[in-house]
C-alpha positions as CSV (number, residue, x, y, z in Angstrom):
1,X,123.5,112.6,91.2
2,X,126.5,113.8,92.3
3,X,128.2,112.5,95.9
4,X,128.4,115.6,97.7
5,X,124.2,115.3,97.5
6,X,123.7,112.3,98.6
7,X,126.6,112.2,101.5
8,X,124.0,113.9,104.0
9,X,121.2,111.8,103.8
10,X,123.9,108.3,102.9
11,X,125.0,109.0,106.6
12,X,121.9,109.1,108.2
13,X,120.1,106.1,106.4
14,X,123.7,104.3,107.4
15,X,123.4,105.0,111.1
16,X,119.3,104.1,110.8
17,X,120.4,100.5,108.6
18,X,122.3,99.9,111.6
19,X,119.4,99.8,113.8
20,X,117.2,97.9,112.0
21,X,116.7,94.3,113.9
22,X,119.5,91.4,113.2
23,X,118.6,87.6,112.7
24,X,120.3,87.2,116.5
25,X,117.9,89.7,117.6
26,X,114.7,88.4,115.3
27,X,115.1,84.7,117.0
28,X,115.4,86.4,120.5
29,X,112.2,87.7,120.0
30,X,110.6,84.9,118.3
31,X,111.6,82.9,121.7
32,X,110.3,85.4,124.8
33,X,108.1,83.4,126.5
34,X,105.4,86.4,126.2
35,X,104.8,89.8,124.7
36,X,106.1,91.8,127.7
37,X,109.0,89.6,127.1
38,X,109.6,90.5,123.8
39,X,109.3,94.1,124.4
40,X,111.9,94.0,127.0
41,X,114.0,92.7,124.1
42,X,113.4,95.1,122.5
43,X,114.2,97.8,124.5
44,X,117.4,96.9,124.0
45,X,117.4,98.0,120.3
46,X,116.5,101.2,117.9
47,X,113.2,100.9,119.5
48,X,113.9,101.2,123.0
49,X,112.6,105.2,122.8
50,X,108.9,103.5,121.5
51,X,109.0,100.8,123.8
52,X,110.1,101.6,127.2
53,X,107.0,102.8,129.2
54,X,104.9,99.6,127.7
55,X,104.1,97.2,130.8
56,X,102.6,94.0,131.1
57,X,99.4,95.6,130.8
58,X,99.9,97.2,128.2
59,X,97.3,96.3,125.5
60,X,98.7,94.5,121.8
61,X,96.9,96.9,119.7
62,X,98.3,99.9,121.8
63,X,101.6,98.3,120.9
64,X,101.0,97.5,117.3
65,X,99.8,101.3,117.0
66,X,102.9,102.8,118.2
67,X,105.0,100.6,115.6
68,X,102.8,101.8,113.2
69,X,103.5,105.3,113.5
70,X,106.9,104.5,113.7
71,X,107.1,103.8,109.9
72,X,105.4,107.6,109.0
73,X,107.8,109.4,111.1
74,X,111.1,107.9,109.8
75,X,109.5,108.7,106.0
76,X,108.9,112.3,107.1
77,X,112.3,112.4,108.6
78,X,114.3,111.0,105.4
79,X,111.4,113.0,103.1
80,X,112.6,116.0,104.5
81,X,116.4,115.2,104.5
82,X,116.6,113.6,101.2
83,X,117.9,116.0,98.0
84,X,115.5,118.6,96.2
85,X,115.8,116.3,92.5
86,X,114.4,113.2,94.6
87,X,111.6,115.0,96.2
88,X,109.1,114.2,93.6
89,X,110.2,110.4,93.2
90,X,109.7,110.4,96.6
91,X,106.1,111.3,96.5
92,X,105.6,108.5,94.5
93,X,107.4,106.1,96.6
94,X,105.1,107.0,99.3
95,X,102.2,106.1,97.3
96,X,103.7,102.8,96.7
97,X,103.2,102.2,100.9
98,X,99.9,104.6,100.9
99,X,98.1,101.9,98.4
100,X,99.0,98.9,100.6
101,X,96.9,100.5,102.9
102,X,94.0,101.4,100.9
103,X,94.1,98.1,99.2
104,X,93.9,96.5,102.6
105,X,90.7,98.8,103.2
106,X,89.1,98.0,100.3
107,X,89.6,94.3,101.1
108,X,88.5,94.5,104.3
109,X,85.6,96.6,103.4
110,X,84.0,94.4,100.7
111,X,84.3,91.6,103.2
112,X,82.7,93.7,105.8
113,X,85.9,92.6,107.9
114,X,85.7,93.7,111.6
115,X,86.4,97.4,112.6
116,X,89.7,96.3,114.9
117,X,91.2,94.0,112.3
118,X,91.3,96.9,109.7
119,X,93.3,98.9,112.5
120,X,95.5,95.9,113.3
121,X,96.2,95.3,109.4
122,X,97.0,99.1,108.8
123,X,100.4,100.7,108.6
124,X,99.6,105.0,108.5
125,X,101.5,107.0,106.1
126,X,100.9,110.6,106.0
127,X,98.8,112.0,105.4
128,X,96.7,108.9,105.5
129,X,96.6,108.8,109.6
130,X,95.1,106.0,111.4
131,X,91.7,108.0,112.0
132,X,91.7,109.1,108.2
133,X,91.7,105.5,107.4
134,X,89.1,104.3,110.2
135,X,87.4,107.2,108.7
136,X,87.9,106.2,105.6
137,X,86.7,102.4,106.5
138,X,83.6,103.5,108.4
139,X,82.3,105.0,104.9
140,X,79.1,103.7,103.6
141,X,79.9,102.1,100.6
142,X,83.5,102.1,98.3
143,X,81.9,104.8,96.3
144,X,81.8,107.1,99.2
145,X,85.1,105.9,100.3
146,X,86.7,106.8,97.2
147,X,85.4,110.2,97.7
148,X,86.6,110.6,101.2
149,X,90.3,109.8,99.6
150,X,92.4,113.0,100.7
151,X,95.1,112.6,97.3
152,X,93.3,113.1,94.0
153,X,95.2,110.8,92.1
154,X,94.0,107.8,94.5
155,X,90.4,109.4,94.8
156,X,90.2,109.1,90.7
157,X,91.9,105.5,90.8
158,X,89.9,104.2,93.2
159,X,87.0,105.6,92.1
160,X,87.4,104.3,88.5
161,X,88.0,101.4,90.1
162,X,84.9,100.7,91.9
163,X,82.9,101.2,89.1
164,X,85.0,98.2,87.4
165,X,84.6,95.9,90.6
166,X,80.9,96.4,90.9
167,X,80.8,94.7,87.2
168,X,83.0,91.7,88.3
169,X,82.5,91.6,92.1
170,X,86.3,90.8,91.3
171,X,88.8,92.2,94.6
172,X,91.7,91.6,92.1
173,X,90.5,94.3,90.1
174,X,90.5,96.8,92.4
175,X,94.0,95.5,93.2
176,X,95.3,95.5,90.1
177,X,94.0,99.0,89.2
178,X,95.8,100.8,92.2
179,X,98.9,98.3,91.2
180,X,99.1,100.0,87.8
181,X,98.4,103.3,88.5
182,X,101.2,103.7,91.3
183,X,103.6,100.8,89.7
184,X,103.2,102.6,86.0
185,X,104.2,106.2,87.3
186,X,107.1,105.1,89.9
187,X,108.7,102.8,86.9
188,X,108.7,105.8,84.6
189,X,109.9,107.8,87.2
190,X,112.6,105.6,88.0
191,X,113.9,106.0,84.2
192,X,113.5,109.3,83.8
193,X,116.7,109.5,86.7
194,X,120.5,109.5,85.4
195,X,123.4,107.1,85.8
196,X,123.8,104.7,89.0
197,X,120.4,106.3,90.6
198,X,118.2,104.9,87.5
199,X,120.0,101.6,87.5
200,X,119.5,100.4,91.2
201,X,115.8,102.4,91.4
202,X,115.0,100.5,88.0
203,X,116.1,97.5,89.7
204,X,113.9,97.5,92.5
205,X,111.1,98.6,91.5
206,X,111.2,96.1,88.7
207,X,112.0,93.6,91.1
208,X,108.4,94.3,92.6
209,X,106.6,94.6,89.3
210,X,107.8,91.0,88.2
211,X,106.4,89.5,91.6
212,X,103.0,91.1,90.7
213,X,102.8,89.9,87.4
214,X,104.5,86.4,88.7
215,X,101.8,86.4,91.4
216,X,98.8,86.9,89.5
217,X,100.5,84.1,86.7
218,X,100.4,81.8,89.7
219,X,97.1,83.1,91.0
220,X,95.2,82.7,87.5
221,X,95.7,78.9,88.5
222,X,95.0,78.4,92.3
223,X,91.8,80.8,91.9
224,X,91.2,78.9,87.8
225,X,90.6,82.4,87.1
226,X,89.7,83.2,83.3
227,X,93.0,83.3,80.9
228,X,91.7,86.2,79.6
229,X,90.5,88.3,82.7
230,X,94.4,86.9,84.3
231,X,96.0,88.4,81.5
232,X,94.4,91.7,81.5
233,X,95.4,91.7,85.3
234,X,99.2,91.9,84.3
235,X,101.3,95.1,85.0
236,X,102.1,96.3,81.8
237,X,105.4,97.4,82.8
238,X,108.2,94.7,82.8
239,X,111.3,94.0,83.9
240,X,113.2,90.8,84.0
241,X,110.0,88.6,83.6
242,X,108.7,89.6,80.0
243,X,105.2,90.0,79.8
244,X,105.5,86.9,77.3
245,X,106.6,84.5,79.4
246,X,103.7,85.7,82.4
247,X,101.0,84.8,79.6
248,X,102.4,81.7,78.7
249,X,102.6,81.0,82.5
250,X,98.5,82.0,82.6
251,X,98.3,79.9,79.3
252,X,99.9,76.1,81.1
253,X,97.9,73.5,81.9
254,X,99.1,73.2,85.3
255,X,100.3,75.0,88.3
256,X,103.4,73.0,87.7
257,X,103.4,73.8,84.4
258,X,103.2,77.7,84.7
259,X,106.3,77.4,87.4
260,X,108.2,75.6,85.0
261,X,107.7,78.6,82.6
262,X,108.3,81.3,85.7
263,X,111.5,79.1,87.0
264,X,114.0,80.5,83.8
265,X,116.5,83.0,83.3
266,X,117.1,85.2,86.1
267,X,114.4,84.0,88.8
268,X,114.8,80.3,87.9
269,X,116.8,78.7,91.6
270,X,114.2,81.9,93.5
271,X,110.9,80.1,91.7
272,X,111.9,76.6,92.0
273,X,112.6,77.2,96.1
274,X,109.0,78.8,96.3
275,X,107.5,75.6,94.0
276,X,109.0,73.2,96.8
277,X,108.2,75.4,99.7
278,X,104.6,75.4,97.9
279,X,104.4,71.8,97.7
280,X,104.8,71.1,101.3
281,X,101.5,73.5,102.5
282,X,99.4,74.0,99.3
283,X,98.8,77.3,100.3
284,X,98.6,80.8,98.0
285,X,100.4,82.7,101.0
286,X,103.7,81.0,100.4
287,X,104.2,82.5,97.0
288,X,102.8,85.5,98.6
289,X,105.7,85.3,101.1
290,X,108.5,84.1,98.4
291,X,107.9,86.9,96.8
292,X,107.9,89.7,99.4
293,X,111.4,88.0,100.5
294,X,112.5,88.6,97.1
295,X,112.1,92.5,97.2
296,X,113.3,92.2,100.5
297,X,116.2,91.0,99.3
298,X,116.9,93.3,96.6
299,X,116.8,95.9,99.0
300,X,119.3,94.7,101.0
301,X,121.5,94.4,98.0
302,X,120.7,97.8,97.1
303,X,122.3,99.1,100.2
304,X,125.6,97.4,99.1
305,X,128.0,99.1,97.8
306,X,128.2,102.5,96.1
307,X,126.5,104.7,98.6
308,X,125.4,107.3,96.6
309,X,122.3,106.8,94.5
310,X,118.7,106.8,95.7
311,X,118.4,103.2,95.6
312,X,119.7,103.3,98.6
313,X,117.1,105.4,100.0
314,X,114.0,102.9,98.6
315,X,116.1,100.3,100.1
316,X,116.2,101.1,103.7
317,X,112.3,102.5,103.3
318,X,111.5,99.2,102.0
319,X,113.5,97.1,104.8
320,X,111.8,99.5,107.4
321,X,108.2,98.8,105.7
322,X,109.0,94.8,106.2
323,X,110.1,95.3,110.0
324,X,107.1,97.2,110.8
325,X,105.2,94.5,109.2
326,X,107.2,91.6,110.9
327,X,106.8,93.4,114.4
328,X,103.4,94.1,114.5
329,X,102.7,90.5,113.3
330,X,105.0,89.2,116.0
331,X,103.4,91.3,118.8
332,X,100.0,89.7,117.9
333,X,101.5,86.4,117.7
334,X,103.2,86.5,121.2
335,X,99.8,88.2,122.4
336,X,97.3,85.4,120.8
337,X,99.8,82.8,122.5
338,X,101.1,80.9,119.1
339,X,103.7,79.1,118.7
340,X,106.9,80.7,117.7
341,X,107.2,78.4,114.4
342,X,104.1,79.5,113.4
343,X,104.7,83.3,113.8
344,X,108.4,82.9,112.0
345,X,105.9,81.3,109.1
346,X,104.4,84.8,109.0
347,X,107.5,87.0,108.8
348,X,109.5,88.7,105.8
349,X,113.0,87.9,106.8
């Protein structure tokens, strides 16, 4: 992809980088004393346009909901400014945020979760709105759900994948099939690009499809799921973490046993920090953190640099996804009253 294509849309994913939250800004926030607080903070930043007319009385969820749209228009924006030949790679990276969503739904669903916690877990992606998906969580059953599904690649997945969870009464099947079918088509997508924009898109969506299959290695162990059944689970797509050394990692005796095969080559310092950081709580939701940090991570990398190459682009989509995700749970933090340590515990940063 040459320079002079990517030099209109480099410029104005530079200027929105810049914007994005810094850690000076993040541990302001963490210490306002309240929600109205912190919104003053932040009308100090790139979101003093979404923020300005909130008051005291302003309700949590009202807040939450205008960060959530935040995310969709800034997609639409780039979308629409981003070269022709990306176009279609974008589609799929939008999928890639559209499935959090309907994974969430489909959790929340099967556990017959409450109406306002599927909108407070929710970040709307068009054209997947925030009534579409109420709409789409007030459905009878997950068969009629999947049928509701506006895209007909996610209406078949989905609904392929419903038939399997009604078999195993297994969530992680439903996961795993939306996993594959998005994680499948953006990887070959992501070599089917030329020169510098294959290596750094490679890169991070690899990045991601090693912490699945990392997560469900670890996961096989914490829910003594069947070796089998864990294995099947696995992306077949891989990356840096071969597919071999994920089975093996199912195969260990012992939690500790399948980090030791996880902490080796180029993840080994990354997996022994999240084994310690484990060790102290006992809880499945640190990995789950670790390893959202780590694609955090190589996004910010991504964005170092050679400008040119749509890396950058999934990048700063990617960071923006994360402080969407950090703000909304901060807002609810400062609104239920928490402590800030336990809020920072709950943030990608």
């Amino acid at each position: 992809m040459s320079v002079a294509r990517y030099s209109y849309i480099n410029a104005k994913i530079r200027a929105r980088n810049s914007e994005l939250l810094s850690n000076e800004q993040w541990n302001a926030l963490l210490g306002a004393r309240d929600m109205f607080a912190a919104l003053r903070i932040l009308d100090g930043t790139g979101y003093a346009d979404l923020v300005r007319e909130f008051d005291a009385d302003t309700s949590s969820m009202e807040i939450e909901r205008t960060l959530q749209g935040d995310f969709s228009t800034v997609f639409q924006e780039i979308t629409r400014d981003a070269p022709e030949a990306v176009q279609s790679m974008l589609i799929w990276v939008q999928r890639k945020y559209q499935k959090e969503n309907l994974k969430t739904l489909l959790r929340l669903h099967a556990g017959e979760a409450d109406r306002n916690m599927a909108e407070r877990l929710l970040i709307p992606i068009e054209p997947f709105t925030i009534e579409l998906l109420l709409t789409l969580y007030d459905s009878a059953d997950l068969h009629q759900l999947a049928k509701n599904i506006p895209d007909d690649f996610f209406k078949g997945v989905v609904g392929e994948a419903v038939k399997a969870y009604e078999e195993t009464k297994d969530l992680m099947v439903l996961e795993h099939a939306i996993d594959t079918a998005v994680y499948e088509n953006l990887f070959s997508k992501a070599q089917s690009l030329g020169g510098t924009d294959r290596m750094h898109t490679e890169r991070l969506i690899g990045v991601e499809i090693d912490m699945i299959n990392m997560l469900t290695a670890l996961r096989s162990h914490l829910l003594q799921l069947d070796k089998t059944t864990a294995k099947d689970l696995l992306l077949r797509k891989e990356f840096q973490l071969k597919r071999q050394v994920a089975e093996q990692a199912i195969d260990a005796r012992t939690l500790e046993d399948a980090v030791d095969h996880l902490a080796v080559g180029h993840y080994a310092k990354f997996v022994k920090n999240a084994w310690e950081a484990y060790q102290l709580r006992e809880s499945l939701r640190v990995f789950e953190h670790a390893f959202q940090s780590q694609i955090l991570q190589a996004s910010q990398e991504a964005m170092l640099g050679d400008p040119f190459h749509f890396g950058v682009i999934l990048g700063y989509l990617n960071r923006k996804w994360f402080e969407i995700m950090n703000l909304k749970a901060l807002m609810h933090g400062k609104s239920e009253k928490l402590d800030p340590n336990v809020i920072r515990r709950t943030l990608i940063l």
